[in-house]
C-alpha positions as MATLAB code, in Angstrom:
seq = 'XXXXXXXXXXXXXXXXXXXXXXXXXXXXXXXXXXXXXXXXXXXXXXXXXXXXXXXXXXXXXXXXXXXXXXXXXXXXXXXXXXXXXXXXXXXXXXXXXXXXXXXXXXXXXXXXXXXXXXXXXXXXXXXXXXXXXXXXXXXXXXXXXXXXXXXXXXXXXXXXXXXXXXXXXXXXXXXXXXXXXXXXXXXXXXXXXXXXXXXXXXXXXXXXXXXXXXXXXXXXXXXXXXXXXXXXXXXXXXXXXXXXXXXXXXXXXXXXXXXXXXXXXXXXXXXXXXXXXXXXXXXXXXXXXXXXXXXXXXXXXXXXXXXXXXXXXXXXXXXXXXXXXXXXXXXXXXXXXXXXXXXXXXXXXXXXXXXXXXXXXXXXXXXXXXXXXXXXXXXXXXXXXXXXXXXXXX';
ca = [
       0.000    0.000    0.000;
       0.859    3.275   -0.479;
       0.567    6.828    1.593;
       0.960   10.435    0.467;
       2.613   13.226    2.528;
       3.961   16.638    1.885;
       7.830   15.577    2.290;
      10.388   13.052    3.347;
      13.182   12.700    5.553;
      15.231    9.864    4.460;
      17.321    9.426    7.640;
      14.280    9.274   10.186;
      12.021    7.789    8.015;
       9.308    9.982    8.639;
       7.242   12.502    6.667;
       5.295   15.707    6.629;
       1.885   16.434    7.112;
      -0.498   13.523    5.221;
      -1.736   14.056    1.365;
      -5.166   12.586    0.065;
      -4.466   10.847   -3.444;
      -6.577   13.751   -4.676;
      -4.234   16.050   -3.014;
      -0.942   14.339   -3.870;
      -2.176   14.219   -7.577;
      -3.201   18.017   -7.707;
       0.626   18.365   -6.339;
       2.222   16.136   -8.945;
      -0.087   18.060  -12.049;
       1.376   21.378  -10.567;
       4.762   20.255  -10.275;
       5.028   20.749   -6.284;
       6.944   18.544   -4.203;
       5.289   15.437   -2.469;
       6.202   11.760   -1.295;
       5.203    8.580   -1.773;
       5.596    6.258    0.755;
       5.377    2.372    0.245;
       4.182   -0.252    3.313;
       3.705   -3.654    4.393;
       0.976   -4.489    6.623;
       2.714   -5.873    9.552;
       6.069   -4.074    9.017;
       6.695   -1.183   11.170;
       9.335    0.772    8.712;
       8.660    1.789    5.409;
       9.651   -0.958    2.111;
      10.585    2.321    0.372;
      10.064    6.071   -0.542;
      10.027    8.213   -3.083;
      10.458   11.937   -3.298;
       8.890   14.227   -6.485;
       9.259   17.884   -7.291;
       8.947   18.154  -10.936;
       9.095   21.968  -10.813;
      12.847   20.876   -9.494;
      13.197   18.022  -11.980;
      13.967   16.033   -8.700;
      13.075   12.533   -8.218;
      14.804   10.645   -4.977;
      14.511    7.214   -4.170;
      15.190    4.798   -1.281;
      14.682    1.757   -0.280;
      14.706    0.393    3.382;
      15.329   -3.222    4.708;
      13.168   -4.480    7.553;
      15.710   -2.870   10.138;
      15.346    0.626    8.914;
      18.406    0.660    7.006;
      18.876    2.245    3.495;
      19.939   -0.911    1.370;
      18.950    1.406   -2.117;
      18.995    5.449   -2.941;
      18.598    6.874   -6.334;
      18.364   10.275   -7.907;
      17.182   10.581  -11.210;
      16.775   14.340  -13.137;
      14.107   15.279  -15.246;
      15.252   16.499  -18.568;
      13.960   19.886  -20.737;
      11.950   17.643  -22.741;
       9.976   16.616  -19.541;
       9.207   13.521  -20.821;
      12.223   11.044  -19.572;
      14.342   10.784  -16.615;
      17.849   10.691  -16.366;
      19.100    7.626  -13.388;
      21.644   10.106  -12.433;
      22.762    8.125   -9.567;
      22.678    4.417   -7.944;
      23.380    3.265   -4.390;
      23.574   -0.254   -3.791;
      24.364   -1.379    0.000;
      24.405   -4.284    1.652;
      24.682   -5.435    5.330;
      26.545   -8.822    6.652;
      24.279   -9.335    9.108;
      21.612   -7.711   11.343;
      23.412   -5.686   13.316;
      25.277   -4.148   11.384;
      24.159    0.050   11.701;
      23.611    1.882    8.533;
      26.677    3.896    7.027;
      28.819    0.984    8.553;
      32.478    1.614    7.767;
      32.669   -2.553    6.652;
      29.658   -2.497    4.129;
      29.953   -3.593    1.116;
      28.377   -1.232   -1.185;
      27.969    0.123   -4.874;
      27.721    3.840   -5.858;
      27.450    4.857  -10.138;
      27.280    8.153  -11.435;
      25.642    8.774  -14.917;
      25.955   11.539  -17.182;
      23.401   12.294  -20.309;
      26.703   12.014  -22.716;
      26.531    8.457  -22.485;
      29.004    7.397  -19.768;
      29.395    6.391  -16.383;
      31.234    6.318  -12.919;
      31.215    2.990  -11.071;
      32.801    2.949   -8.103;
      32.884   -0.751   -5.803;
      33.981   -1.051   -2.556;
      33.407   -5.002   -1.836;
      35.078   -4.358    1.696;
      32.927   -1.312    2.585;
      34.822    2.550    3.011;
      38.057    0.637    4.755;
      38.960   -0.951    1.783;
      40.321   -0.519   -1.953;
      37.336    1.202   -4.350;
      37.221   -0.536   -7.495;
      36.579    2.113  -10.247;
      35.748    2.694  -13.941;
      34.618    4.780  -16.237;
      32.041    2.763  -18.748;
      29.729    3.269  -21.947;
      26.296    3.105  -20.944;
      23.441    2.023  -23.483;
      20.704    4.816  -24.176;
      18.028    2.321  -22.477;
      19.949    1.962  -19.290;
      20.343    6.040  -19.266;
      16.884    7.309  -19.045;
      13.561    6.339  -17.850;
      10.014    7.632  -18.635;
       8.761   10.001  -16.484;
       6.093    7.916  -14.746;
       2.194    9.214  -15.069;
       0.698    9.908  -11.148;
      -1.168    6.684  -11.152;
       1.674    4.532  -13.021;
       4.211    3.952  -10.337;
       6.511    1.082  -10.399;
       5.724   -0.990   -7.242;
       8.968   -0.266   -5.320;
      10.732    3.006   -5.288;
      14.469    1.614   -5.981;
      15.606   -2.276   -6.380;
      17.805   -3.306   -3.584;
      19.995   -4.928   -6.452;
      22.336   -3.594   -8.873;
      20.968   -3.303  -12.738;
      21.926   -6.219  -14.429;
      24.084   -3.860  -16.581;
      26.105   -2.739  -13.739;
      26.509   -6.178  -12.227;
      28.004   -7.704  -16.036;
      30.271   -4.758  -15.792;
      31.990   -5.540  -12.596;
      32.015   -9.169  -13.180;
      33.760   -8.475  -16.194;
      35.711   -5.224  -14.476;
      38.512   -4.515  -17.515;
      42.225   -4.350  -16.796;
      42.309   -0.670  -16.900;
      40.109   -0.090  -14.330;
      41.518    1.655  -11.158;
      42.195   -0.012   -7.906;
      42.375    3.319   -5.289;
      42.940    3.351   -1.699;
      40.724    4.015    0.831;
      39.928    7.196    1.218;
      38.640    6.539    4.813;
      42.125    5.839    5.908;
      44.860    8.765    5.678;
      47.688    9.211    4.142;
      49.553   11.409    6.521;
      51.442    9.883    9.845;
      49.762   12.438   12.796;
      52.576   11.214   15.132;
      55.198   12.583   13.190;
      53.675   15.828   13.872;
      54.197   15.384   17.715;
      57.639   14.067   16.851;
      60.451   16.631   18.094;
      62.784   16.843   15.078;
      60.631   16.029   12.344;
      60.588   18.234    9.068;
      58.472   19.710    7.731;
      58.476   21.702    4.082;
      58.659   25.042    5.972;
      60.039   24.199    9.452;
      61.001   21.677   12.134;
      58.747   20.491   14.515;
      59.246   21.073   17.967;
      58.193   19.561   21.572;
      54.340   18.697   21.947;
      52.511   21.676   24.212;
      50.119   20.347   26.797;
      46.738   22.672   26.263;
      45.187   21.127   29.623;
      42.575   17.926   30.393;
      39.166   17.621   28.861;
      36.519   15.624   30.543;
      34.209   13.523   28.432;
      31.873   12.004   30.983;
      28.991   10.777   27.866;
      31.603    9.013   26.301;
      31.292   10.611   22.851;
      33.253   13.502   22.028;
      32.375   16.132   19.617;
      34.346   18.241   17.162;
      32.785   21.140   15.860;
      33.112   24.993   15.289;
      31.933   26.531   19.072;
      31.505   30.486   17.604;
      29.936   29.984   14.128;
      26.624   31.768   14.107;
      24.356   28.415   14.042;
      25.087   25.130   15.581;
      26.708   23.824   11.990;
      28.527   20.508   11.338;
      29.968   18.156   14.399;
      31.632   15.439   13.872;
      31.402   12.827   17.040;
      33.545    9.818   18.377;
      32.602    7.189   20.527;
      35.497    7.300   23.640;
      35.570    5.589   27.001;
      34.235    8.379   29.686;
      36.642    9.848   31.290;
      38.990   12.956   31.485;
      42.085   13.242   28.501;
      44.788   15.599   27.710;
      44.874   18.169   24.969;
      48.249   19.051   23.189;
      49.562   20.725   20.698;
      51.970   20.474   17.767;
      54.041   23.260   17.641;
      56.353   24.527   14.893;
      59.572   26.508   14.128;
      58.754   27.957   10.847;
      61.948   29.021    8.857;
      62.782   32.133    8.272;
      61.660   33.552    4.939;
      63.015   37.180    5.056;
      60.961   38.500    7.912;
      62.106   36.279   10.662;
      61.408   32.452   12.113;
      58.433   32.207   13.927;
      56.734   29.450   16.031;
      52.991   28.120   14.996;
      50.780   25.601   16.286;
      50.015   23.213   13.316;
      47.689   20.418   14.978;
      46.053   19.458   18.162;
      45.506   16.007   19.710;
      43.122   14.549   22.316;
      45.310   11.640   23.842;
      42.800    8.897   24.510;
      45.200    5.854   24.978;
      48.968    5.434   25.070;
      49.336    3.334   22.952;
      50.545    3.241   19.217;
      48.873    3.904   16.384;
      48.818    1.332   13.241;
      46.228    3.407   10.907;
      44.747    6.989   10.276;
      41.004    6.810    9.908;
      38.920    9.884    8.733;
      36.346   10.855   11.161;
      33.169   11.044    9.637;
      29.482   12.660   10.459;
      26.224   11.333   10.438;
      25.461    9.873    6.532;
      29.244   10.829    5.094;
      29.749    8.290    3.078;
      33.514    8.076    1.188;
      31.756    6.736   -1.902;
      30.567   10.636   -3.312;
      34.616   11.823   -2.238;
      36.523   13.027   -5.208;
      40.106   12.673   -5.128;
      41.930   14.762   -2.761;
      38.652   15.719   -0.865;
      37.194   14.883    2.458;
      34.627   15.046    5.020;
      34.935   17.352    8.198;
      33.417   20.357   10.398;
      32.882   23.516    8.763;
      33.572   26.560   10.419;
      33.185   30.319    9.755;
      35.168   31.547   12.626;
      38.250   30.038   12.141;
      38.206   27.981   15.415;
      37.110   24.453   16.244;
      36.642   22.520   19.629;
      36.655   19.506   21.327;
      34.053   18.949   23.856;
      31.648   16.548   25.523;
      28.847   16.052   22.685;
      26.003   15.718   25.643;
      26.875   19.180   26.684;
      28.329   20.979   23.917;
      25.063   23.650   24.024;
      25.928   24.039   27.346;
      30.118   24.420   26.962;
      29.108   26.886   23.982;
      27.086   29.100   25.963;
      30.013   29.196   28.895;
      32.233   29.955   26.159;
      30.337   32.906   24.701;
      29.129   34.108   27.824;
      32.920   34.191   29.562;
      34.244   35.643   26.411;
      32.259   38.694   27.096;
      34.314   41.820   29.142;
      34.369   41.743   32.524;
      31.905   38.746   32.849;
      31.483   36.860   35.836;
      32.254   33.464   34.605;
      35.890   34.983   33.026;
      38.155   32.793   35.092;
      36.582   29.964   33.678;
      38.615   31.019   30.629;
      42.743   29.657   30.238;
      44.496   30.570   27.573;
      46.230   27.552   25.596;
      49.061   27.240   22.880;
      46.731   26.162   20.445;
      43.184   28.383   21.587;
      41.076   28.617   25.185;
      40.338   25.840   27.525;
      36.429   26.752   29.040;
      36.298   25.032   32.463;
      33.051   23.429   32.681;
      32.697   23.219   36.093;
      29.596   21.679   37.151;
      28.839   20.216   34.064;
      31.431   17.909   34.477;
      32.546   18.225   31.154;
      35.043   20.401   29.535;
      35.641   22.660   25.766;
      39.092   22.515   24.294;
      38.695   25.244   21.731;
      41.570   25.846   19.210;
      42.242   28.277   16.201;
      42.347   26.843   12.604;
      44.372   28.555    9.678;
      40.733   29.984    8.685;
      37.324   29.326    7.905;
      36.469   26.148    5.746;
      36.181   22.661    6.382;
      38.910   20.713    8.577;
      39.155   17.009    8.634;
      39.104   14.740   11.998;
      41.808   12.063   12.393;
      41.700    9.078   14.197;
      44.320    7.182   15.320;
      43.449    3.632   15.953;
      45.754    0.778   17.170;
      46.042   -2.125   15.535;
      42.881   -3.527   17.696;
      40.856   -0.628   16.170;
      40.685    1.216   19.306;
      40.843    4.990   19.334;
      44.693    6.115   20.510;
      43.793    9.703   19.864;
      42.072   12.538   17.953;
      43.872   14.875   15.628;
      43.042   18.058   13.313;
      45.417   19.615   11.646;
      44.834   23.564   12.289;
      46.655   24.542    9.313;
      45.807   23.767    5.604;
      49.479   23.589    4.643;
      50.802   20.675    6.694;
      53.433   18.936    4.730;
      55.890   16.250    5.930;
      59.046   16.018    4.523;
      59.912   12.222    4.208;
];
């Protein structure tokens, strides 16, 4: 069966206010956005959904296994002729086992991107975002590029197959020799530790001894790294970490002299969860980043418009954010809560038993989170580099 509402949020799985057919069709004639939403008596989540805004030329698909997890997403485009549909995109994922959450770093899955020229991206990670993509660049067939635009009461019966096309699968079962085999791009590139290394080089100076920037308690166990000063709440990235209380440090450099002088700069900080060492660099990532729609080069991480970031206890990060703002303030009561730090502030949270590590970045943009995990997969520590120009010398 199917229901009608006024929009869709893929990630909660719920919708907007309730359409009568009559209404949802008067919407779909007009060219205004609505969803369908396909059941199963019996099953609490949705089989599938399927958002339309023709004005937009949008047309979003998912489908959902019985645990609420996205196994299927499409996006196809209307085109100026309004009569087909270009499958823009296809998301294939699949789950080992019940458990497993959604967005989990070890599922396999299968993203291709399609343009109206004729070609395609396929990109195939068979051990999910911590392993090798396998990717190509293919000729697609006109009939696998488009779709006709469907008529209000001619909808196929599911939204999106949980199944690759069979034109996909024949392509990776037959993947050619010159397809690419790249690295993760979950896992970095960079070694963190040489960065809290006295001694190292880097292209423009020589690293010197590690600061300490003071403890941070983390009493939820899961931290949060995020902008504290940007005008909304924006982007935080979180990480699951034992409760407890950890020390902040940073990486601080003697930049060579280049005609006006050697100077000394902060160039990352580090939340020390463990001492142990590290055996991989793992991109932190945010709720629905997937490393499948990365580009070479990019990646995922808070945004800030204030040039500063923070770490802090994600339960009370409202909380440490107000403190902040309100002890920033001239002659404000709650001023000694304020330290200064190498790399920023440290905000003592004082009854909210948790803490905010705030530090400066090089400027505003988007700063990736690194996480250090021993070879057990445990988290060792939590790095940003706070300028955009780090580069190790090897």
């Amino acid at each position: 069966m199917v229901e009608f509402v006024e929009s869709w949020d893929a990630v909660s799985r719920t919708g907007g206010p309730a359409l009568s057919r009559e209404e949802a069709r008067a919407r779909d004639a007009a060219g205004l956005p609505y969803a369908v939403v396909y059941r199963m008596p019996g099953r609490e989540v949705p089989l599938g959904a399927r958002w339309v805004a023709w004005q937009a030329g949008v047309l979003d698909s998912w489908a959902y296994d019985e645990h609420g997890r996205r196994t299927a997403e499409s996006e196809l485009q209307l085109r100026e002729d309004e009569g087909r549909l270009l499958i823009r995109r296809l998301l294939v994922r699949q789950y080992p086992d019940a458990q497993t959450a959604e967005f989990d770093v070890h599922c396999p899955r299968t993203a291709v991107d399609v343009s109206a020229a004729g070609t395609a991206r396929i990109s195939h990670q068979p051990e999910g975002m911590r392993g090798a993509s396998l990717e190509g660049k293919v000729a697609v067939a006109e009939e696998h590029l488009w779709t006709a635009r469907p008529r209000f009461d001619d909808w196929p019966a599911l939204p999106v197959s949980d199944t690759l096309p069979g034109w996909i699968a024949a392509e990776l079962s037959a993947a050619a020799s010159d397809w690419r085999r790249e690295p993760s791009r979950l896992l970095g590139s960079i070694d963190f530790d040489r960065l809290f290394r006295p001694g190292t080089r880097l292209a423009d100076g020589t690293v010197l001894d590690a600061v300490p920037c003071g403890s941070l308690r983390v009493p939820s166990g899961v931290l949060a790294v995020a902008c504290p000063v940007s005008w909304d709440e924006g982007r935080r990235i979180t990480v699951a970490v034992p409760p407890g209380t950890y020390l902040v440090k940073a990486a601080l450099v003697e930049v060579a002299d280049r005609g006006y002088g050697a100077y000394e700069e902060a160039v990352a900080v580090r939340l020390q969860i463990r001492d142990a060492p590290v055996a991989a660099w793992e991109m932190a990532l945010g709720p629905g980043d997937d490393t499948l729609r990365l580009q070479a080069g990019e990646a995922f991480g808070f945004g800030t418009d204030g040039a500063t970031g923070a770490f802090g206890d994600a339960d009370a990060w409202q909380d440490l954010r107000d403190l902040l703002e309100r002890a920033s303030r001239p002659g404000a009561p709650e001023a000694d809560r304020l330290t200064d730090a190498l790399a920023g502030v440290h905000v003592d949270g004082g009854d909210l038993g948790a803490d905010l590590a705030a530090f400066y970045t090089g400027g505003d943009g988007v700063y990736p989170v690194w996480l250090g995990r021993s070879a057990s997969g445990e988290v060792v520590c939590v790095d940003v580099a706070t300028a955009f120009d780090v580069d190790l010398v090897s």
